[in-house]
N, C-alpha and C positions, 0 to 999 in steps of 0.2 A: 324455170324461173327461180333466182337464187333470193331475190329480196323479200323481204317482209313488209305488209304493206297494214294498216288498221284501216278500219272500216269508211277511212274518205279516200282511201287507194296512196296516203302517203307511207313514203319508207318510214320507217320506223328503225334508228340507229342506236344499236345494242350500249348499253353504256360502259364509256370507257376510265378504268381508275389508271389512277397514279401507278408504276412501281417503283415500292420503295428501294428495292437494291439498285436499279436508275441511278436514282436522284441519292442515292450513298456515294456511288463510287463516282457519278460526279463533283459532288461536294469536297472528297476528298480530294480529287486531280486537281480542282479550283485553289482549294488551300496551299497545296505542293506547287504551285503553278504562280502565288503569291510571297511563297518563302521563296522564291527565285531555285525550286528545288528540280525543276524542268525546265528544259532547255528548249523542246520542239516537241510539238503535238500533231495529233491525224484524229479525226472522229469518226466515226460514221454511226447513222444514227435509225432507225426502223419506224415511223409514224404506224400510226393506230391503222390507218389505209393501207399498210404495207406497202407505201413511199419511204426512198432512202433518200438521205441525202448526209455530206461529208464535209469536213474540211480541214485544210491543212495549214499549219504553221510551222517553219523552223530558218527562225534567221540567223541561226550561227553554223549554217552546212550539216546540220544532221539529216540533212534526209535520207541519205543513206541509211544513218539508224534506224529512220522511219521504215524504209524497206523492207529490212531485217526484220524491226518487230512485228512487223503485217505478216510477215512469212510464218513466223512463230505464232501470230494470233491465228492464221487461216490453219496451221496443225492443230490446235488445240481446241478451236471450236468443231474442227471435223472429228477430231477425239471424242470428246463429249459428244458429239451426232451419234456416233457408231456405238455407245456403250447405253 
């Protein structure tokens, strides 16, 4: 049994915070995103559930670049995995 339950048998759900480095480097993508300093974006996102979910924009044909940069983000978070 993986849940925790108090004494009327209900789950009882761990509390969840903010993180701030999140809510930094989105703040910042928002801003560069408003100086028109980004052309095309991709997100993918982790809920507290360990549900993803994504999404994609780029109306001027970068998704190519989108491609690339996925590629480069999938090395570097398996980088950091490994170390």
């Amino acid at each position: 049994m993986n849940e925790v339950l108090n004494l009327n048998r209900e789950r009882i759900r761990a509390p969840i915070r903010a993180e701030p480095d999140v809510i930094e480097i989105l703040e910042e993508f928002l801003n560069e995103a408003r100086r028109g300093e980004i052309i095309a974006g991709a997100i993918v996102l982790v809920r507290p559930n360990a549900t993803t979910c994504s999404a994609i924009s780029a109306p001027y044909g970068g998704r190519h670049y989108l491609v690339a940069a996925c590629n480069y983000l999938k090395q570097e978070i398996i980088a950091r995995t490994d170390n």
